[in-house]
C-alpha positions in Angstrom: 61.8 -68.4 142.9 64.4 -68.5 145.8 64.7 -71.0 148.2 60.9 -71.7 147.6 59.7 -68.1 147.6 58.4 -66.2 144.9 60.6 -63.1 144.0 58.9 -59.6 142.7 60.7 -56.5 141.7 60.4 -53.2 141.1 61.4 -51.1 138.5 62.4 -47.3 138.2 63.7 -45.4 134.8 64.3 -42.4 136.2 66.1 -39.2 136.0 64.6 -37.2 139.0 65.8 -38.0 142.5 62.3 -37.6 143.4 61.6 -40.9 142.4 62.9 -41.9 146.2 59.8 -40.1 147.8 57.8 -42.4 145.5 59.9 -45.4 146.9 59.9 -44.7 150.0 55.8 -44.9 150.1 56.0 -48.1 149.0 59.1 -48.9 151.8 56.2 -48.0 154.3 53.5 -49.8 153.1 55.2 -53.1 152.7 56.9 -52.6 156.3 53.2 -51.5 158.1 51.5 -54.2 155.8 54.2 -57.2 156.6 53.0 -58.0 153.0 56.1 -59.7 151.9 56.1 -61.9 155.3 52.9 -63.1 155.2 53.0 -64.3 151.6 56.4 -65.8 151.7 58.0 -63.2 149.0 60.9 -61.3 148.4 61.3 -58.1 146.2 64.1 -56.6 144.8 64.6 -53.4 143.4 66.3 -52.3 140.3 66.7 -48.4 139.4 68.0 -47.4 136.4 69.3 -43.5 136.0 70.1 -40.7 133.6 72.0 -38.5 135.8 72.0 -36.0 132.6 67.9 -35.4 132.6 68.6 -33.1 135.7 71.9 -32.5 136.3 72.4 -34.9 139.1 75.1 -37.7 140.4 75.0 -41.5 141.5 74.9 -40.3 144.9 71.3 -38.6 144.5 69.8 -42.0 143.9 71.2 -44.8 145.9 71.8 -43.0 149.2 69.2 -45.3 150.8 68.9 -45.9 154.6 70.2 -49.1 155.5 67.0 -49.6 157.0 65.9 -49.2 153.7 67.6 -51.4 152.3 67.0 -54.3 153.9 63.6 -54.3 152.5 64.5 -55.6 149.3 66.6 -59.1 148.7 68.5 -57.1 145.7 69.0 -53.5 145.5 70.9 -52.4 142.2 71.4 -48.8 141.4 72.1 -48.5 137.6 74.0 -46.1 135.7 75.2 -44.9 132.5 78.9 -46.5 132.9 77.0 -50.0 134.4 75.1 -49.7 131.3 77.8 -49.5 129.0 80.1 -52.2 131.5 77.4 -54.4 130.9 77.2 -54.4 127.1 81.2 -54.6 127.2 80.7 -58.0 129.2 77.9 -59.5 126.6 79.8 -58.7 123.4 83.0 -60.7 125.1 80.6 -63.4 126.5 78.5 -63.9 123.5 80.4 -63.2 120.1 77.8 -60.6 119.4 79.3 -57.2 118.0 79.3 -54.8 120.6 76.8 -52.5 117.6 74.3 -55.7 117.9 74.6 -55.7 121.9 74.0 -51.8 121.8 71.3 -52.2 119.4 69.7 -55.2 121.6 69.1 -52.3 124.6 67.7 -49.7 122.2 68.1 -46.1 122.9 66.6 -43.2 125.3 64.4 -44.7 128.0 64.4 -48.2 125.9 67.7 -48.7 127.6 66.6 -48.1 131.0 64.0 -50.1 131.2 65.8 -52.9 129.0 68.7 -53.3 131.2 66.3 -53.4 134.4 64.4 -56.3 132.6 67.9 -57.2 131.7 68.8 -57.3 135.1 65.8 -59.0 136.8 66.2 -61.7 133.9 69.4 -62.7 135.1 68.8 -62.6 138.8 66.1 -65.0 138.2 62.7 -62.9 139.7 59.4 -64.0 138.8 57.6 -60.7 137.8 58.8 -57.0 137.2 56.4 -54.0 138.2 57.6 -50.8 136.8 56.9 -47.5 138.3 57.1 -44.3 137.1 58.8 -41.1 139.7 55.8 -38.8 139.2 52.8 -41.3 139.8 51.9 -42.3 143.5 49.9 -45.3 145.1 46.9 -42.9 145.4 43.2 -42.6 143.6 41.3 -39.3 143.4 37.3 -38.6 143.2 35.1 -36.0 143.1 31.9 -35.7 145.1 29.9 -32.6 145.7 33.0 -30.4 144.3 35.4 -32.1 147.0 38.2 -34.2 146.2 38.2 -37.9 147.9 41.7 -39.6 148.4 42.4 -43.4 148.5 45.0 -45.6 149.4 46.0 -48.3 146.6 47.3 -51.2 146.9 49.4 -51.2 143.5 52.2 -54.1 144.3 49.8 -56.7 145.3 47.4 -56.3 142.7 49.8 -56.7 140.1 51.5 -59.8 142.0 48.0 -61.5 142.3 47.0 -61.1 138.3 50.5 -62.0 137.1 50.0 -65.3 138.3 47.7 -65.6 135.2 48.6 -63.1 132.9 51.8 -62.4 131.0 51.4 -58.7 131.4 49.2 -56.3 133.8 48.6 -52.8 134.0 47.0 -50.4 136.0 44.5 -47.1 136.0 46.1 -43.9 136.0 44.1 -40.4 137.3 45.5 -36.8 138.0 47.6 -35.2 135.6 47.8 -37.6 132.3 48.5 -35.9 129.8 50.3 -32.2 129.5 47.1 -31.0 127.7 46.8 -27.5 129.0 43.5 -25.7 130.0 42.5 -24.3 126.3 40.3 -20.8 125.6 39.6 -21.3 122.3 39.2 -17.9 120.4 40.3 -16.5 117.3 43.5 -17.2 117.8 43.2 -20.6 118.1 39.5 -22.1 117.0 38.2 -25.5 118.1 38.1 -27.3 115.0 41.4 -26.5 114.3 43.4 -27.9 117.5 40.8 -30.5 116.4 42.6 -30.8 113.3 46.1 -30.4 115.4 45.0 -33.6 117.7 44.4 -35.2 114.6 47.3 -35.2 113.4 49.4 -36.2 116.0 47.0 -38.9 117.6 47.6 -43.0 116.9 47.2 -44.9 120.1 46.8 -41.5 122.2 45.7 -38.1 122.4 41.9 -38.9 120.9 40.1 -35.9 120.2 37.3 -37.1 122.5 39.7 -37.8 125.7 41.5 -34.1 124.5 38.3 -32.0 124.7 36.8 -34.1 127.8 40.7 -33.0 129.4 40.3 -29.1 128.2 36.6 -28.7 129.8 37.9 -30.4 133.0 41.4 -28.1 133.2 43.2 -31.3 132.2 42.2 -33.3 135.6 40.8 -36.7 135.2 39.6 -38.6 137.9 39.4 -42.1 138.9 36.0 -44.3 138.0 34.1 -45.2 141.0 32.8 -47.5 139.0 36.4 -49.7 139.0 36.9 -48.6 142.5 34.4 -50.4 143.6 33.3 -53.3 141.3 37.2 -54.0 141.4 37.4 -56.3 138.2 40.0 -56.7 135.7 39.5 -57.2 131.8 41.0 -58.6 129.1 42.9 -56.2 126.6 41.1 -56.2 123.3 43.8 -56.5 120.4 43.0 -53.2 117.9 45.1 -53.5 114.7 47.5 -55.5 116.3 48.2 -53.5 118.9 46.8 -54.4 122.8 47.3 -50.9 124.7 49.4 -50.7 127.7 50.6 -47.8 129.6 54.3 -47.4 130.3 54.1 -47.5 134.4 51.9 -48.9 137.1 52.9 -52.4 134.3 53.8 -55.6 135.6 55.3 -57.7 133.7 55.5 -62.1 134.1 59.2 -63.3 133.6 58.9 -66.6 134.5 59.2 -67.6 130.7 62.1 -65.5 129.8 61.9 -66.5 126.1 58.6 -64.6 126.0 59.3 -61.4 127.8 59.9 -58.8 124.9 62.2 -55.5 125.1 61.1 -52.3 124.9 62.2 -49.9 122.0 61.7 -46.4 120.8 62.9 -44.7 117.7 66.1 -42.5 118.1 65.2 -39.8 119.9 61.6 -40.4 120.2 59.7 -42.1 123.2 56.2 -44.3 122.4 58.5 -47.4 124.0 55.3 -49.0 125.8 53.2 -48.0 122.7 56.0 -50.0 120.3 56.1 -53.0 122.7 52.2 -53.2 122.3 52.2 -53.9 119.1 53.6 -57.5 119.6 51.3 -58.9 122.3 48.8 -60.7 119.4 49.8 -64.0 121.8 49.6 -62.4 125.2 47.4 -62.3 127.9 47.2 -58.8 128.7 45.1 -58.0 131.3 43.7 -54.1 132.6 43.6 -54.5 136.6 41.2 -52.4 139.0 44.4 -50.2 140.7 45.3 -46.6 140.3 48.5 -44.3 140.3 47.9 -40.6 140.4 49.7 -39.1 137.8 51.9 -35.7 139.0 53.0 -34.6 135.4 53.4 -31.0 136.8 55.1 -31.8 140.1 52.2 -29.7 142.0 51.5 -32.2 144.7 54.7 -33.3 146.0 53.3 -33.0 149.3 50.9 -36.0 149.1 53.0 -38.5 150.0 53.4 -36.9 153.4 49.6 -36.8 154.4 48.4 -33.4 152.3 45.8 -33.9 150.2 44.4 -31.1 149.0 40.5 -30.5 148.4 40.3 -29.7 144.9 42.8 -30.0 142.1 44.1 -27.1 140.3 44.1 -26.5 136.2 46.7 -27.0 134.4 46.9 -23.3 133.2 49.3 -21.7 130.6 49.3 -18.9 132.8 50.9 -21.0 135.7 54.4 -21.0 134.5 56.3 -21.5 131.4 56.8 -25.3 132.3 53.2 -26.1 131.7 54.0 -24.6 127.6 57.2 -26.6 127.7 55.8 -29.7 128.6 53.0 -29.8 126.1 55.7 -29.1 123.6 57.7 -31.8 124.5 55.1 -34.4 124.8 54.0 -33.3 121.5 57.3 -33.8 120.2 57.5 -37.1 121.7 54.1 -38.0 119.4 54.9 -36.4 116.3 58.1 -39.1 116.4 56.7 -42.1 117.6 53.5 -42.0 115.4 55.2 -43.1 112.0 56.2 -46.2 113.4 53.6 -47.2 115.4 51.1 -46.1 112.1 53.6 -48.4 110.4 53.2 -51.8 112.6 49.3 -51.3 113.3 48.0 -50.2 109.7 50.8 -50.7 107.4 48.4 -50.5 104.5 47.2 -47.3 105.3 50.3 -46.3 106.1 51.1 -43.6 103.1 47.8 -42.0 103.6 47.9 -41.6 106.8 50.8 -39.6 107.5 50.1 -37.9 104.2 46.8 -36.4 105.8 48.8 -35.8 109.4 51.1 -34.1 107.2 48.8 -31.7 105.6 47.0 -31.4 108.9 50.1 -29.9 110.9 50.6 -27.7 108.2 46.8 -26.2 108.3 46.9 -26.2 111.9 50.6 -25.2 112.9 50.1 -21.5 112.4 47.7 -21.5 114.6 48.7 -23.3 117.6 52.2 -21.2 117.3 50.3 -18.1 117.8 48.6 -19.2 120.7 51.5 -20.7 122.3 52.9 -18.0 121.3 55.8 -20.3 120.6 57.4 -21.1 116.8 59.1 -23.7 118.4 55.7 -26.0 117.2 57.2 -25.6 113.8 59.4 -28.4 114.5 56.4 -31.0 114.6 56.2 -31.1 111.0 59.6 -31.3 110.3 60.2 -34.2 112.7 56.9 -36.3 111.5 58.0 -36.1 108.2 62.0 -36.8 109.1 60.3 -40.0 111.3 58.1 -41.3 108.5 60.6 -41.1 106.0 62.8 -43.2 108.7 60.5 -46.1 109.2 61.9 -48.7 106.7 65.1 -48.3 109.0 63.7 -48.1 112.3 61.4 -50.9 111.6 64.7 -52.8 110.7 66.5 -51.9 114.1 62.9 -53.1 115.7 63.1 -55.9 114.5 67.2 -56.4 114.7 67.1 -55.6 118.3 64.5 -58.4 118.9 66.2 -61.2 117.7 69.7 -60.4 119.6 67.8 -60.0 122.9 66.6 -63.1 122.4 69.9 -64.7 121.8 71.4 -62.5 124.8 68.4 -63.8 127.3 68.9 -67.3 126.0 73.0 -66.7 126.9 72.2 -65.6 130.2 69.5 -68.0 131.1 71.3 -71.5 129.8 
């Protein structure tokens, strides 16, 4: 708390200077609300940026009004150079090697979002809520073949559960996964993208949410049914692992001994899937509040007022972007799953990936000539690089646990 009032932030890994229309909606609403005023609260803002994703500068992201501004107690703008300052700092501060400060802050988006915890941490706020550039404060149903639009109210849901939970997180509808619309054929039967979902699936892309995704052009729409019952739940631990999405999260950091980094594999994502794997003593709680999920940057235009009638498919024949981003998230999966097979059903461990193994290789042909892309190819080879990684990236896991815990113990004595 300051001076008696409790202090929320929010957090941005980004790497699009979008992610400022997506702030800006949220500038709004706490201004028309008076929110903050009328709860006796401050929030803060901490944005963390690769200006490498998209070729852009410092200047794209922290060239706020100062009206702007003023909304938030603290607002940091972090780069790659503040990054690297910072870990410069702790290694002189702390005795720690300045490979076990790196190693503390992980790698890829890991360090983002670690050095905005990082920051908040040190600053002393009470609860983080991380939100991603593509996913807006807004829920989406479908009633007689007509889209219906509503409001959410994302930052003061997550305030109000956090009092009680160590971590919430939020619905998501729209655009969640880069699954494209799918016309199965010769070319590419059903059971064998079957197979290929298989393969690369562990806490995501189920066969059963994949095929729901291709018969609906890859749209998914809110429940009514949370809309308007407006409940949270309790996470259900499954093999050790208590799912939690990577945005629309907030996280409690009024015990900074128990707030956990994120970390990813290098050169892989999954960092929310990792971090899930060690909340066996958390209360974790689902909470009725939806972002709408713009993985293909068609509706830009919502957060001005247009909301369109009906939502498009996501269509190969729409641009190559759609191909490129299935590819990548399927790279991103292929990478991850080793690890995360490895901390949720180490028994199994060998078998597993020996069958996802074997099912890439059946189904690779295949999904090559459809995409018409050999680029695919590389899934195998990476799975197999990744699994044969583990005992080593299992080891930096681990590693990088403890000597955030000694750095938030520095910081916080």
């Amino acid at each position: 708390m300051v001076d008696g009032r409790i202090h929320v932030a929010i957090g941005f890994a980004t790497g699009r200077i979008g992610f400022q229309n997506v702030l800006r909606a949220y500038i709004y609403h706490l201004q028309e609300t008076n929110f903050l005023y009328d709860h006796n609260m401050l929030i803060s803002l901490f944005v963390a940026y690769d200006p490498s994703y998209s070729n852009t500068t410092r200047a794209d992201y922290d060239n706020l009004t100062e009206e702007e501004r003023q909304t938030f107690h603290i607002c940091r703008f972090i780069g790659p150079e503040d990054i690297q300052a910072e870990k410069d700092r702790l290694a002189k501060d702390t005795g720690l090697s300045s490979k076990e400060v790196g190693q503390a802050f992980g790698t890829g988006y890991a360090v983002q979002r670690n050095i905005i915890l990082f920051e908040a941490l040190r600053e002393k706020v009470d609860g983080l809520i991380f939100l991603d550039d593509d996913e807006y404060p807004l829920a989406v149903t479908e009633s007689g073949g007509a889209t219906l639009w509503s409001g959410q109210h994302v930052m003061e849901e997550h305030i109000k559960y956090l009092q009680f939970s160590d971590i919430t997180y939020g619905y998501h509808c729209g655009y969640l996964t880069p699954v494209p619309a799918i016309e199965f054929d010769g070319i590419l039967p059903e059971n064998i993208f079957h197979q290929f979902t298989d393969a690369l699936s562990s806490d995501v892309l189920k066969w059963e949410d994949v095929s729901r995704l291709i018969r609906c052009g890859g749209v998914t729409y809110a429940d009514k049914n949370v809309l308007s019952t407006h409940q949270a739940e309790l996470v259900p631990e499954v093999n050790g692992a208590k799912f939690i999405s990577g945005s629309n999260i907030g996280i409690n950091l009024t015990n900074p001994e128990r707030v956990l980094p994120f970390y990813n594999p290098p050169g892989a994502r999954g960092e929310d899937s990792i971090l899930s794997t060690c909340l066996s003593n958390y209360n974790v709680k689902r909470i009725p509040v939806y972002t709408f999920h713009d993985g293909f940057s068609f509706y830009g235009s919502l957060l001005k007022g247009v909301l369109p009638l009906s939502l498009e498919k996501i269509s190969l024949y729409d641009s190559v972007e759609v191909n490129n981003r299935f590819y990548k998230a399927c790279i991103g999966w292929a990478r991850y799953k080793p690890l995360y097979t490895y901390l949720t059903q180490p028994e199994n461990f060998s078998e597993i990936m020996k069958n996802s193994l074997t099912g890439l290789e059946q189904s690779l042909p295949y999904v090559c000539s459809y995409f018409n892309n050999s680029d695919f190819h590389n899934l195998y080879t990476d799975m197999h690089h990744y699994a044969e990684k583990v005992p080593e990236h299992n080891r930096q896991f681990h590693k990088m646990q403890q000597t955030w815990s000694e750095i938030i113990s520095f910081i916080c004595q």
